[in-house]
C-alpha positions as CSV (number, residue, x, y, z in Angstrom):
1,X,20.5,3.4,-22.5
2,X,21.6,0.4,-20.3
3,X,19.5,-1.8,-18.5
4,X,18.6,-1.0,-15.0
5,X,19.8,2.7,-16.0
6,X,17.1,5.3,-14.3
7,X,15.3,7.4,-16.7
8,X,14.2,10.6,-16.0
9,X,11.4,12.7,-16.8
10,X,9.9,16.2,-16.0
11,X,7.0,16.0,-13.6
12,X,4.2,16.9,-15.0
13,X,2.6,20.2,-14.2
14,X,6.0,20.9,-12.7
15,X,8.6,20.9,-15.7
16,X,11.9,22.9,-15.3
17,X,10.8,22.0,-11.4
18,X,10.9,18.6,-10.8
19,X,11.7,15.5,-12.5
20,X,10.9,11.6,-11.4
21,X,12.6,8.5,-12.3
22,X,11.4,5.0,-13.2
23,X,13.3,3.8,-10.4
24,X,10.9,5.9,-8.2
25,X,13.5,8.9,-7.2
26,X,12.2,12.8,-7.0
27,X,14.8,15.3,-8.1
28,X,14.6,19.1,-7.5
29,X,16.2,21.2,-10.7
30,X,18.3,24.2,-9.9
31,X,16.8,27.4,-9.7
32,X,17.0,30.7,-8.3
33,X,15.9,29.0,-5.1
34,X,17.5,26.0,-4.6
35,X,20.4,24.5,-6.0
36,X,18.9,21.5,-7.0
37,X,19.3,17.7,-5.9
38,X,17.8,14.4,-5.0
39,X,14.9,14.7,-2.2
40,X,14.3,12.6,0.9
41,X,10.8,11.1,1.5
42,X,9.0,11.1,4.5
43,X,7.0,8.3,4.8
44,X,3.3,9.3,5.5
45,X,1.3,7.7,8.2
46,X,-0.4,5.6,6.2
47,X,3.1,4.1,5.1
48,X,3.6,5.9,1.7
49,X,7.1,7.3,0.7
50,X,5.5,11.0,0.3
51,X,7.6,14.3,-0.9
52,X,7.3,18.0,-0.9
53,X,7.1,20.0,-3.9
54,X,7.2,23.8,-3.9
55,X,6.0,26.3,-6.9
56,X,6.0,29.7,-6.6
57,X,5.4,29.8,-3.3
58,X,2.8,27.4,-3.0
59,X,3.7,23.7,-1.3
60,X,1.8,20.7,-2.8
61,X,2.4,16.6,-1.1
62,X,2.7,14.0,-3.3
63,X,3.0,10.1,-3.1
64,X,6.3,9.2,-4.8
65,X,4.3,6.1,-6.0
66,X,1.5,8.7,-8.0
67,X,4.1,11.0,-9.4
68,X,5.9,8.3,-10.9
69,X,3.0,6.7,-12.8
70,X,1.6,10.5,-13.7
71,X,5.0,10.7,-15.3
72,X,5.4,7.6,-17.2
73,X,2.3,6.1,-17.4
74,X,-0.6,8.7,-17.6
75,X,-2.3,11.3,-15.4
76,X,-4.3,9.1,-12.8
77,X,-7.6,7.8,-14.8
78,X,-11.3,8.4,-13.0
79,X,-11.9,6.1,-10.2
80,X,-8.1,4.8,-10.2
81,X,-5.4,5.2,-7.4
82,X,-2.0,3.7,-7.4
83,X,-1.2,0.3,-6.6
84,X,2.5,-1.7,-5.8
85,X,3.2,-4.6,-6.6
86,X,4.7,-8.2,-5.0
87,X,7.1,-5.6,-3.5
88,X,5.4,-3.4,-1.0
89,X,4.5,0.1,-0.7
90,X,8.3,0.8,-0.2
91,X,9.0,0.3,-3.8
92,X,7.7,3.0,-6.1
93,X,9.6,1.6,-9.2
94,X,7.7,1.8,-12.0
95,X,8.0,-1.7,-12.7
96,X,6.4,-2.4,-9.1
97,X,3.5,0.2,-10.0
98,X,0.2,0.5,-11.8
99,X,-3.4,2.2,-12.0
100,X,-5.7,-0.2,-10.2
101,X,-9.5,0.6,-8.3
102,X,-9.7,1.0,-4.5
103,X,-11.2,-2.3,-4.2
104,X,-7.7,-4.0,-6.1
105,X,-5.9,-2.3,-3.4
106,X,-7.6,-3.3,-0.6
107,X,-8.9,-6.8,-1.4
108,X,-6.6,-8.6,-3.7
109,X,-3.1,-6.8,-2.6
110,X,-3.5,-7.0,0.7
111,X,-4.2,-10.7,0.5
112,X,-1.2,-11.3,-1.9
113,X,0.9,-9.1,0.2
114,X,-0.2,-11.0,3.9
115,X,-1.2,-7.2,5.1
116,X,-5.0,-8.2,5.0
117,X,-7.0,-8.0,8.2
118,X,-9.6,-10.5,7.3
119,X,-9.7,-13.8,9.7
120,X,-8.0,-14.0,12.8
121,X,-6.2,-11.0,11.8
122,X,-9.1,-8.9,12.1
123,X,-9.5,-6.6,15.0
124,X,-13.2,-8.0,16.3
125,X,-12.4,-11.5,15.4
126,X,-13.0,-14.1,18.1
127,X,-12.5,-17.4,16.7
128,X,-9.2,-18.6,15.5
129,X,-8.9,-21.2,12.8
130,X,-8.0,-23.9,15.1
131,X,-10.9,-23.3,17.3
132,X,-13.2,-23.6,14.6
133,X,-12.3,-26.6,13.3
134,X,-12.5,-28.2,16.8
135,X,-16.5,-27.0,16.8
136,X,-16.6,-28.3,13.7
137,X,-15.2,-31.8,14.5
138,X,-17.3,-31.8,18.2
139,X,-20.7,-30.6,16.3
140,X,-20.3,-33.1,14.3
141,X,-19.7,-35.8,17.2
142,X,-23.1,-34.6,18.4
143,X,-22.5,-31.7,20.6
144,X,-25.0,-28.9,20.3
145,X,-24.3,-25.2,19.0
146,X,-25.3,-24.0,22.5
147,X,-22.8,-25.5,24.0
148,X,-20.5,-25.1,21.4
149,X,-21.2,-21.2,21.5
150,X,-21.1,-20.8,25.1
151,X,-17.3,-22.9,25.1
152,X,-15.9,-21.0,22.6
153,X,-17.5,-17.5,24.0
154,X,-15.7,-18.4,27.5
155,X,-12.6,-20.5,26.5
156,X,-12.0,-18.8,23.4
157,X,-8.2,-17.1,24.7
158,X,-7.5,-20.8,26.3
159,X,-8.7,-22.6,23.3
160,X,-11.4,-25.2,24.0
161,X,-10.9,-27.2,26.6
């Protein structure tokens, strides 16, 4: 097999169904159904590329990102959920995946991916960066945290003034 040729493999739980590839495609099989064929993700609310799978009768969601490690990695481990890589949750390669904890995906990603809310990016923050640093620098000229606090509470949008 060639380099950057997609592999792939029966879904688990769903062979002679569906089949995933390492490049993070879903494929239907033909059946007595369907004729077969690539499917289109939807992606979820949450910003997942998410299909539809259907077995006897019965219609089960799945994150493209989970199948694809259930299929060449392992079933998801105890505690685990997926996590992408340096390339976003657009990429459900396999090379761009991997079994990781809750906190991995919410701490560490998100900072490495600049989709972290912590800092000014936070939805209650009122302090930015550069308005901290000028409390800093006028605390330290002698001003008081009173005064400080009530500036920053008023002027905070305008920056201190």
């Amino acid at each position: 097999m060639g380099e950057g040729e997609e592999r792939w493999l029966p879904y688990p739980g769903f062979s002679g169904w569906y089949e995933v590839s390492d490049h993070g495609n879903v494929m239907s099989l033909p059946r007595a159904t369907t004729s077969g064929g690539l499917l289109k993700p939807v992606i979820s609310k949450y910003g997942y590329r998410t299909v539809t799978l259907s077995k006897y009768g019965k219609t089960y969601y799945r994150r493209v990102a989970r199948m694809v490690l259930e299929t060449f990695v392992s079933i998801c481990p105890p505690g685990k959920e997926a996590r992408h890589g340096p390339n976003g949750q657009s990429d459900d390669s396999l090379l761009n995946l991997c079994w990781g904890t809750r906190e991995q995906n919410q701490g560490e990603d998100r900072v490495r991916d600049g989709t972290s809310n912590r800092g000014v990016r936070c939805a209650v923050a009122k302090l930015t960066a550069e308005i901290v640093i000028e409390c800093r620098r006028r605390y330290v000229a002698g001003e008081s945290q009173r005064a400080l606090d009530r500036k920053s509470t008023r002027l905070n949008s305008s920056h201190l003034g």
